[in-house]
TORDREN-160116 format. One line per field, with one value per residue (C-alpha): x, y, z; chain. Coordinates in pm, whole numbers, always signed. Example, Ala and Ser with C-alpha at 12.3 -4.5 7.8 and 13.67 -1.06 7.14 Angstrom:
! TORDREN-160116
x = +1230; +1367
y = -450; -106
z = +780; +714
drenti = A; A
***
This chain:
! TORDREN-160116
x = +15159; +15089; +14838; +14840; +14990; +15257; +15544; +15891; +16110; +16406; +16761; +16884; +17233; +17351; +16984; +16797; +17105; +17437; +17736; +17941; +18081; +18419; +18666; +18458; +18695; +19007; +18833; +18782; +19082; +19304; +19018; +19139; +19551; +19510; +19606; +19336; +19379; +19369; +19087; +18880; +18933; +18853; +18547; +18406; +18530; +18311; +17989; +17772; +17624; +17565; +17371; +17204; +17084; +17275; +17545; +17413; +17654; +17917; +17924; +18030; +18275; +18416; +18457; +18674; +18853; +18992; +19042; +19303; +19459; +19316; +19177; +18816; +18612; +18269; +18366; +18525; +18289; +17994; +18219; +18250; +17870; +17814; +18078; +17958; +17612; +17641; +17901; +17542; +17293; +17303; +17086; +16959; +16679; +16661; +16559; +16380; +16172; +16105; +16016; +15817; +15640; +15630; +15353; +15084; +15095; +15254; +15334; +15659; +15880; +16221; +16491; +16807; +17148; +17161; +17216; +16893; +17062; +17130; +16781; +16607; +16886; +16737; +16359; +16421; +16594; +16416; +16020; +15967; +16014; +15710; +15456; +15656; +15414; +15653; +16000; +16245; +16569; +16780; +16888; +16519; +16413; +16751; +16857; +17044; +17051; +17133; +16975; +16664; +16509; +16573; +16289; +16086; +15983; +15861; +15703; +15509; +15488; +15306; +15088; +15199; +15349; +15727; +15630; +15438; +15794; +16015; +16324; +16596; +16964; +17301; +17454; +17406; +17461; +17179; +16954; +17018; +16881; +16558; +16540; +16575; +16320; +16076; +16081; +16173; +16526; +16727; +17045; +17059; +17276; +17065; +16721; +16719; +16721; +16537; +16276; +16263; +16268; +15964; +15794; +15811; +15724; +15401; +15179; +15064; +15010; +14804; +14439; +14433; +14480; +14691; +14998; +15412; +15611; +15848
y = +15240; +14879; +14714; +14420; +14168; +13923; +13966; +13753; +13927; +13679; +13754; +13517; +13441; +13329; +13285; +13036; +12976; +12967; +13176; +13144; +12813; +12755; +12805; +12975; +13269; +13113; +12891; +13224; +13413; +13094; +13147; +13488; +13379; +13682; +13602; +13498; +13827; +14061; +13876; +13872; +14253; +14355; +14106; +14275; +14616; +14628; +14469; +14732; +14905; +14517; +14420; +14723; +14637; +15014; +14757; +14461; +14152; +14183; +14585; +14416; +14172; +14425; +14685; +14368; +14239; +14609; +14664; +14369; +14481; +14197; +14179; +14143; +13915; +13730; +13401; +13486; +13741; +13478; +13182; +13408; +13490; +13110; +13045; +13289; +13224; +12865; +13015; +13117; +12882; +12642; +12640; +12511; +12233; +12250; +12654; +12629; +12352; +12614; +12900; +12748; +12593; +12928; +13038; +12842; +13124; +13421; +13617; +13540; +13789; +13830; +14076; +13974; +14153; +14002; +14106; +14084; +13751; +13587; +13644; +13488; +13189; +13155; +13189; +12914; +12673; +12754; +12717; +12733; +13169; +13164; +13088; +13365; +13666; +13910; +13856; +14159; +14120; +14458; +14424; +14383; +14688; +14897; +14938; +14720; +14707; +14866; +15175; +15217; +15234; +14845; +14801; +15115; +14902; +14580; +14803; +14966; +14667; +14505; +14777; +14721; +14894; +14904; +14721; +14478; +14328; +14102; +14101; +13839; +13876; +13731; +14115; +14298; +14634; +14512; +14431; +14809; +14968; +14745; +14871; +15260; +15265; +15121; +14749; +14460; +14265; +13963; +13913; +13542; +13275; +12923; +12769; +12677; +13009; +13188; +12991; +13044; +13431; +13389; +13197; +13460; +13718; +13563; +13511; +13841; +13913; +13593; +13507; +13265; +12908; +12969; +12768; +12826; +12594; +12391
z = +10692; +10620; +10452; +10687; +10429; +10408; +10179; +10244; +9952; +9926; +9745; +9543; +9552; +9863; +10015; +9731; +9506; +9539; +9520; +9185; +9126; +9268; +8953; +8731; +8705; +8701; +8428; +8244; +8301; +8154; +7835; +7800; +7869; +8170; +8547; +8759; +9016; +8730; +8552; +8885; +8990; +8607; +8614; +8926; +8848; +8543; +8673; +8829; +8469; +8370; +8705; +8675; +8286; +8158; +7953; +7751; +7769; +7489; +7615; +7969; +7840; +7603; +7911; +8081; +7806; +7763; +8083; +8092; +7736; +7543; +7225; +7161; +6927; +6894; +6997; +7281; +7435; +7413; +7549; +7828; +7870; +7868; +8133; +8347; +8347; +8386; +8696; +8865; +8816; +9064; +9379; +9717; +9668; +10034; +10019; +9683; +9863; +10189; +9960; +9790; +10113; +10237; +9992; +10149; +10432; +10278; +9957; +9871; +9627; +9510; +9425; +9275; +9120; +8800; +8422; +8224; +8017; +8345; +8461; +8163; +8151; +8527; +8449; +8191; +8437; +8768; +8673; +9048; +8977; +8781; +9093; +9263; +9347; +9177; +9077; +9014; +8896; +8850; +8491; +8427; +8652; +8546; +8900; +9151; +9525; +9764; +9558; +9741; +9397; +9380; +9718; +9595; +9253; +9513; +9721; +9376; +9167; +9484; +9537; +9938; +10202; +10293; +10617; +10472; +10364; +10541; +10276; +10369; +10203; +10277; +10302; +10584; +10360; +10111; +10460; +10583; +10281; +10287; +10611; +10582; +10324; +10576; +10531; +10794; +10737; +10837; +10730; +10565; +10752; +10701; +10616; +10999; +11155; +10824; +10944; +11344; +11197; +10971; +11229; +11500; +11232; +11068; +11383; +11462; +11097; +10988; +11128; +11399; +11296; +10978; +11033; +10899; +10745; +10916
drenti = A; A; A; A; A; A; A; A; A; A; A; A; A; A; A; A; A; A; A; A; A; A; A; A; A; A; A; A; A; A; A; A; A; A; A; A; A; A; A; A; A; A; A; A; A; A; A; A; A; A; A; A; A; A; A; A; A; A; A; A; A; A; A; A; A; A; A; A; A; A; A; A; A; A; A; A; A; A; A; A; A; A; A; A; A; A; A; A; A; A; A; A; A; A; A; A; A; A; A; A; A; A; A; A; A; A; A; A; A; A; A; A; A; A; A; A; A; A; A; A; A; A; A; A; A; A; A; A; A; A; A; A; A; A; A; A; A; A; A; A; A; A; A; A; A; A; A; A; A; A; A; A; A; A; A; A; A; A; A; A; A; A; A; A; A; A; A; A; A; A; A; A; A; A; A; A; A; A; A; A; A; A; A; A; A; A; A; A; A; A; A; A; A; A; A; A; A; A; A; A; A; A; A; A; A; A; A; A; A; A; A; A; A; A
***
């Protein structure tokens, strides 16, 4: 049942940022003396608990470091956490500016995967967050999309309706779940057609004579 407002939840990476930095993990991998393919699939292998805020960061780095058979010390698990979250920081200015246009005729959220030091190394960078109407990032909340826990905490922490939500992510799997728990989706390809979306969507939700941005 809706409650006839306007919510555009956004993902972050690959929507309003960027995807990691080209060379970020073989950067890493040559820090640890470990092949880049093993590095990667131990890197990835390990991340779920950490997105999902059940592993702080030297648990995470620990879990990969053993993983590859490589000794583990203090130094070298926070040169890592520095790497990688510099890896992920980078975004659009051209989608930052659009969100943040965007609020002048709707709410605007956002749900992110992203380990609870990422997410305040973010909230420190990107002030732009702040004047977000809610911002939920899964090592904060302790659970990660597509768990439809992850769109069940907007939908609660908004005090709105699923279809009150248009959420917008780069993967179609993370767009199905929004979905079956009741919300409207678009899978993310570009600012250009983001924006013919949200413009056919807002209309018949907004009072006659509010405009979109463009």
């Amino acid at each position: 049942m809706s409650t006839d407002r306007n919510i555009v939840l956004f993902d972050l990476f690959g929507v309003i940022a960027r995807h990691q930095r080209p060379g970020a993990l073989e950067k890493m991998a040559a820090r640890c003396h470990a092949p880049t393919d093993a590095f990667t699939t131990a890197y990835w292998a390990c991340r779920p608990p950490y997105d999902a805020g059940r592993q702080s960061a030297p648990e995470y780095w620990t879990a990969v470091l053993r993983r590859l058979s490589l000794s583990v010390d203090a130094d070298t698990l926070e040169e890592l956490r520095l790497t990688d979250i510099d890896s992920w920081s980078r975004v659009d200015d051209r989608m930052v500016a659009y969100v943040r246009l965007l609020r002048d005729v709707a709410e605007v959220a956002l749900l992110s995967n992203i380990p609870s030091d990422h997410a305040d190394a973010f909230l420190a960078a990107q002030p732009w967050l702040h004047n977000l109407d809610h911002v939920a990032f899964s090592g904060k909340i302790k659970v990660a999309k597509p768990a439809p826990a992850a769109f069940h905490h907007c939908v609660d922490a908004m005090g709105a309706a699923p279809t009150d939500f248009l959420f917008v992510d780069d993967r179609e799997e993370n767009v199905r779940a929004a979905r079956a728990v009741g919300m409207n989706g678009h899978v993310f390809t570009g600012r250009d057609e983001l924006a013919a979306v949200i413009a056919t969507w807002l209309p018949t939700r907004l009072p006659i004579g509010e405009g979109q941005p463009t």
